[in-house]
N, C-alpha and C positions, 0 to 999 in steps of 0.2 A: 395507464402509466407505463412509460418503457425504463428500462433503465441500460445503462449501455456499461457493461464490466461486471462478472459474475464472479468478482473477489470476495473476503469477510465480508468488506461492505454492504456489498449486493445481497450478500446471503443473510446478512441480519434486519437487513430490510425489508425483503420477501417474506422473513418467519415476521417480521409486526404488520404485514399486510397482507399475512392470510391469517388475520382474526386472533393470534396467540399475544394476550394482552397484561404484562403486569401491573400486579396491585402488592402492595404492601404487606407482609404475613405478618398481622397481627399481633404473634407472642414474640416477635422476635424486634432484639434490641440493639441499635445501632451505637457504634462507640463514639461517634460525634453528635454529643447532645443535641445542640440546634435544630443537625437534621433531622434526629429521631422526633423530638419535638412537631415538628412541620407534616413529617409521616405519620403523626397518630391523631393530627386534625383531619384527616379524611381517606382512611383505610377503605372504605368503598368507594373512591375514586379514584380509578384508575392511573396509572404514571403518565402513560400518552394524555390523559384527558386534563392533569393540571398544570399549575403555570410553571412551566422548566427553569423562567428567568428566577423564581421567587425561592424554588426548590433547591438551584445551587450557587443562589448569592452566598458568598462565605467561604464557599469550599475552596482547599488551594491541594495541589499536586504537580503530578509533570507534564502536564497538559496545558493548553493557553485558552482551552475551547471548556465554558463553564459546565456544557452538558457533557462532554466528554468525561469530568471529573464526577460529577454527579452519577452518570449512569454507573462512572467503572466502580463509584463508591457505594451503592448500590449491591453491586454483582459479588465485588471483594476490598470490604470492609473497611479492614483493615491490613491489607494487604504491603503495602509500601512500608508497614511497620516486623515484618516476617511472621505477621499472622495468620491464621488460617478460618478465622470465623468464615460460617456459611453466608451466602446471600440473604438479604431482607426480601429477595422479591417472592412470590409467588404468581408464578403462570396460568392461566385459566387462555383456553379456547372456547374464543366467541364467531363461531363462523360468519354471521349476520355483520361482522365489525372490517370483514374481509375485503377489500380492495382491489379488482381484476389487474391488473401487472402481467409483464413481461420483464425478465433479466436475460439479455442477451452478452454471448460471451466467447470470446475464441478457441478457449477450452474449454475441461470440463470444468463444473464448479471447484473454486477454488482459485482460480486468474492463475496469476504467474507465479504462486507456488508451485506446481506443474513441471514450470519452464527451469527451477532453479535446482541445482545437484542437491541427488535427493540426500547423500549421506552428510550436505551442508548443518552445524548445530543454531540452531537457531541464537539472535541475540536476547528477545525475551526469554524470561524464563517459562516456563510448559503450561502452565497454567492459567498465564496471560494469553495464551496463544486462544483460548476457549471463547464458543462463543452463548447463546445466552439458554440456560435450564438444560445445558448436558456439558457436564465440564471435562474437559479438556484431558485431566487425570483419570477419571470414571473410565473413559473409552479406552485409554491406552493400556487400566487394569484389565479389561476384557481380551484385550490382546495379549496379555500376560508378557506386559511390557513394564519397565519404567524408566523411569524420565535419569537421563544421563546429566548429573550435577544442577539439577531441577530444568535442565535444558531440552527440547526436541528436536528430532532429525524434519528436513522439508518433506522429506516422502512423509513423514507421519502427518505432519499437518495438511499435506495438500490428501491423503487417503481420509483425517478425519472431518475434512470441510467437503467429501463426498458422501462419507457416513450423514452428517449432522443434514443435508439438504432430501437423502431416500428418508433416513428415520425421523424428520419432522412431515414429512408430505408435500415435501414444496416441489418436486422434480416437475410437477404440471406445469412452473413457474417461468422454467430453465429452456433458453432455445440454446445448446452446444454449436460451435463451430460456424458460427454467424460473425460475421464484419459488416461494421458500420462503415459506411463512406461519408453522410449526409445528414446531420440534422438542423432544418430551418425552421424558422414560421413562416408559414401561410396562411392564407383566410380562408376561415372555415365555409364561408359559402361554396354551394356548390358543391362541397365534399360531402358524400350521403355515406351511410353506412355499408356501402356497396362498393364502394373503393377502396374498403382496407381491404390490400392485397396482403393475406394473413402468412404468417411463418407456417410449415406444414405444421397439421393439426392444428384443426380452428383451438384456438385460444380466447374466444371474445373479448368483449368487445373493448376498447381501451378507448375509445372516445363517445359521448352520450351525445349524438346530434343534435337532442331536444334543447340542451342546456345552450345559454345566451351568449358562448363564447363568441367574439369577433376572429377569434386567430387559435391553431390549435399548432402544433409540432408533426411536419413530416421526416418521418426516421427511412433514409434510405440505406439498403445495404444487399448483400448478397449472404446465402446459404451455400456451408459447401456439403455437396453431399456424399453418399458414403465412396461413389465411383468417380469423384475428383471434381464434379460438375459445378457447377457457381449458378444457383439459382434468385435472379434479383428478390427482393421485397420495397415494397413501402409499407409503413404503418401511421396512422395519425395518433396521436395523444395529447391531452390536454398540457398533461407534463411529464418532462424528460429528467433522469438522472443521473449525473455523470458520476459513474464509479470505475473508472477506468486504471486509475494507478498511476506509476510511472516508471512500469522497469521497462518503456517501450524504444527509449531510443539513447544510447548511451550519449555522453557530453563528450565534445570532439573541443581539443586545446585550440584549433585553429589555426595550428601553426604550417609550415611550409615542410610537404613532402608525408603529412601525416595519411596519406590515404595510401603509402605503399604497401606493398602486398606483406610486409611481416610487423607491423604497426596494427593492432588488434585494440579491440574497447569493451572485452567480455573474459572476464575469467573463464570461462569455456577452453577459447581458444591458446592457453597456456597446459588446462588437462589433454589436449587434443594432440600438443604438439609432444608429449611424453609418450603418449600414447603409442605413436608413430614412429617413437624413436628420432623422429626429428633433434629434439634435444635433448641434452642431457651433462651428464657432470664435468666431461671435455669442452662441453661448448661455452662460446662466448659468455658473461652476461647477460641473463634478460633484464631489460630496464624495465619497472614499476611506478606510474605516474602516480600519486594519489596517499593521503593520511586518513580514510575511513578504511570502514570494517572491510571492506571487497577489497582494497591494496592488502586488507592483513591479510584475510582467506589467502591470496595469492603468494605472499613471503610464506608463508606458514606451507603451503603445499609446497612450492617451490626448495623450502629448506629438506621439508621431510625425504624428498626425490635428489636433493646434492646437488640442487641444481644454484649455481652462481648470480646474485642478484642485485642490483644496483637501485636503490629507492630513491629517489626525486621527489621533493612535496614543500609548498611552497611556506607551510607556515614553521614556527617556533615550535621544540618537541615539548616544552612547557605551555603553549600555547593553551588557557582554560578551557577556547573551544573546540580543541582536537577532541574527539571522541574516546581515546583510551584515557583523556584526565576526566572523565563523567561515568569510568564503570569502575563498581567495587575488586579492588583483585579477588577478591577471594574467590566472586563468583566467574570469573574472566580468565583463568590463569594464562589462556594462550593467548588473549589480545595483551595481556598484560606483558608477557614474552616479548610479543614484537616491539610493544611501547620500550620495553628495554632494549632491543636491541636498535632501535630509533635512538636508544639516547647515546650510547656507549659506544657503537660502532659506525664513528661519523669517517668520511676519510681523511679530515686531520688529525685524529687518533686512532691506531687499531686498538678492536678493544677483542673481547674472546671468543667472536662467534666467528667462524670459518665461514666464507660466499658470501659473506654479506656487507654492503656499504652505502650507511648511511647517507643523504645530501640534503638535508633542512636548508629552508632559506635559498632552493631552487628551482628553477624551472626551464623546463626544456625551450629551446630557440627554435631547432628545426631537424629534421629526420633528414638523412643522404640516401638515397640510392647503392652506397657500399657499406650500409648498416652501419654508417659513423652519425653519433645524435651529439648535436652540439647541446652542453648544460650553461647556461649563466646562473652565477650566485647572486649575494643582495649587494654588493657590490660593482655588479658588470664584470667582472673575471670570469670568461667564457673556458670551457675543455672542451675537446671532444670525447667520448666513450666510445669503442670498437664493439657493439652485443649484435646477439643473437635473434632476437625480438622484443617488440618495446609492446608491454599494455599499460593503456589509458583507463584507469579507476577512478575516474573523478566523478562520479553518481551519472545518475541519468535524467531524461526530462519528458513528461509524458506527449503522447502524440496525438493532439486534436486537430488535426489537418479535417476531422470530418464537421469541424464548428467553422461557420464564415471566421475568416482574418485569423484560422487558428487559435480561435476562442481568446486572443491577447486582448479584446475588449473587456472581456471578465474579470481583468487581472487587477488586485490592489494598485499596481504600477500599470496603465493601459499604453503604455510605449514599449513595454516588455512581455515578454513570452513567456508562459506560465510556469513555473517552479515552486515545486514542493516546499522549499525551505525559504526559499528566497521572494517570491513571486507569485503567491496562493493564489485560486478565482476567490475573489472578494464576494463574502455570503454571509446573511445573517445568523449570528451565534446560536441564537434560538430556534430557527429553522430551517439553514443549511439551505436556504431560495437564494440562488445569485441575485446580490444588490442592481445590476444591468440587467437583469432580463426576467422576467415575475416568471413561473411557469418550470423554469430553469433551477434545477437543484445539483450540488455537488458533496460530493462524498469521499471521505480517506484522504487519501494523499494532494489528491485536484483541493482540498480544502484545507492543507497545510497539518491534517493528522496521520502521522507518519508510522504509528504502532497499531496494531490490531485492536490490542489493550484498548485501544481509545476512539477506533475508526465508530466502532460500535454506540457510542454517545450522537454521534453523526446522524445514526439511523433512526435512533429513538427522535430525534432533532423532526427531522424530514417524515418520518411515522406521522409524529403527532400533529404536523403542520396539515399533509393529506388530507387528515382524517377528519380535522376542521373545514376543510375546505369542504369536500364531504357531504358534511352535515347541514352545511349551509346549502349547499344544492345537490339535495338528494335527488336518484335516480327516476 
């Protein structure tokens, strides 16, 4: 089994398929009867080993994915109530239950936490961030840490999702700083166990010749190594799993003149240009496309630096599905800041925040050459703004260029291209195997679960699917 993305995802799938299996603890009692019920019919049968559909018929939370609710209720309880009960689960390693894998990944473990400012505060809270039989808060008292408003920094999560992959044993698992170009099927004939061209250090074997497959998955890609060099690979596998994410390619408006050189689509390059002194409190405007968390981060630093900002976003600041009417202020105070200042500081009223001007209900037309951005409202009443540089925060959309057609066959919508929120690969709830393609599994984000908290129901999903397979054609 390959899998392609060495995120939470990845990492909680690797630890259920090298043999670390839970089972129900016994004395311990869940605060949703039904379930507790369901778990005290067969405490020696394994979680992987029974029926997932039957397990979390019933359960409701903030998930759409029925094992995502189950597994996270499982782990934490009662958790969505501000409680603190322990897990029901108890961990037992079964080596014999163990699965040969590959997690292949651009960085180190941990994907594109890595890539994001480490002193960014996470939107979950610290705890959620955890993943399964070493929690989240445990490690950070080791570090003689704690969690800032129940919240954590990215460096901490992306340092404890390297802790969690050495102190389980899974590093054997982990090929770093690999890209995928290519994964198809082919016919397994002809393919002998002499052609997996293996990642350095043999890794065995990820495809069993003997077995009756007609068609097996070739993973093409390359290795960079430590002196810059790009070393091809191919591997075959029975089955592939896409855990890839989606902070890989930001969303571009489309509009006219959006590719000039001060038109950017990453928070980066706004700490970048402070950095440099490029901008600053004399300068223009920077214009801010976007009403989720990555346009706040960007007002939010932007204010802290005095630096002058113009928000553009297309929806209602009441709007139910903007993102600061779904978080509590208490725990939020700073997104909760900019939602005010989104409401009070529109430009047809000033209201009391200095540099800053609201624009609900618009969207940019097109970028000039003399940093003039033409706005139209919901009306058609076009301006022009005079700034400094304009970032595009309107999320981003993952990049499977290495799947035929961009992987849009997959998609619930197959005339569209694949989106987290909008446009998941369409996969069974129960086993996370894309509905197009048997063999084919998707995970996190590529499968429309967008929190950590929940990617992990995904893995248990795709775990216990394997593992059936498995069993039916032992090695």
């Amino acid at each position: 089994i390959v899998f392609s993305g060495n995120g939470p995802s990845g990492i909680c799938l690797s630890y259920l398929l090298s043999g670390y299996t839970p089972y129900f603890r016994r004395e311990s009692l869940h605060p949703h009867p039904i379930l507790q019920r369901k778990l005290e019919k067969a405490p020696e049968v394994s979680i992987l080993d029974q029926d997932l559909d039957y397990l979390s018929e019933g359960l409701e939370g903030r998930s759409d994915s029925p094992v995502a609710l189950l597994f996270d209720a499982l782990q934490r309880p009662d958790t969505d109530f501000g409680g603190t009960a322990e897990s029901v689960l108890t961990w037992w390693h079964e080596p014999n239950r163990a699965i040969p894998h590959l997690v292949l990944g651009r960085n180190a473990p941990g994907g594109a936490w890595h890539s994001i400012e480490g002193s960014m505060v996470t939107l979950s809270r610290g705890e959620w961030m955890g993943l399964p039989d070493l929690p989240f808060k445990e490690w950070l008292k080791q570090k003689r840490r704690g969690l800032r408003n129940n919240r954590a920094t990215a460096e901490d999560i992306a340092q404890y999702y390297q802790h969690y992959v050495m102190k389980k044993g899974l590093q054997k698992n982990f090929r770093c700083g690999t890209v995928v170009t290519s994964v198809r099927k082919v016919s397994a004939e002809g393919i002998s166990n002499h052609a997996q061209e293996d990642l350095p250090e043999n890794s065995g074997l990820l495809w069993n010749s003997n077995e009756q497959s007609t068609e097996v998955f070739q993973v093409d890609g390359f290795f960079k190594t430590v002196e810059g060099d790009k070393e091809p690979f191919s591997i075959y596998a029975e089955n592939v799993v896409l855990a890839t994410g989606t902070y890989d390619s930001p969303t571009w408006l489309g509009v006219k003149g959006e590719n000039l050189s001060y038109v950017h689509h990453q928070l980066s390059a706004l700490e970048e240009a402070v950095k440099n002194n490029s901008i600053g409190i004399m300068s223009d405007p920077v214009l801010i496309v976007g009403a989720g968390l990555t346009a706040a981060d960007a007002i939010l630093f932007a204010h802290h630096c005095n630096i002058p900002v113009i928000h553009v976003f297309r929806r209602r600041v009441s709007d139910p599905g903007l993102i600061f009417n779904q978080l509590p202020k208490m725990m939020y105070p700073e997104y909760h800041k900019v939602h005010q200042m989104m409401k009070e500081q529109t430009a047809a009223c000033a209201g009391p925040y200095e540099c800053y001007i609201s624009l609900p209900e618009h969207h940019v037309l097109s970028f000039g050459k003399d940093k003039k951005c033409i706005i139209q409202d919901k009306n058609g009443c076009q301006k022009a703004y005079k700034i400094s540089m304009a970032l595009v925060l309107t999320g981003s959309n993952p990049n499977l260029s290495f799947l035929p057609n961009s992987g849009v066959d997959l998609a619930m919508d197959n005339d569209q291209p694949v989106n987290p929120k909008r446009n998941p690969i369409d996969v069974d709830p129960f086993t996370y195997e894309c509905t197009q393609e048997k063999g084919l599994y998707a995970l996190g984000p590529l499968a429309g679960d967008n929190f950590v908290r929940f990617v992990q129901g995904g893995a248990l999903a795709v775990a216990s699917s394997l593992l059936k397979k498995a069993n039916q054609n032992p090695p």
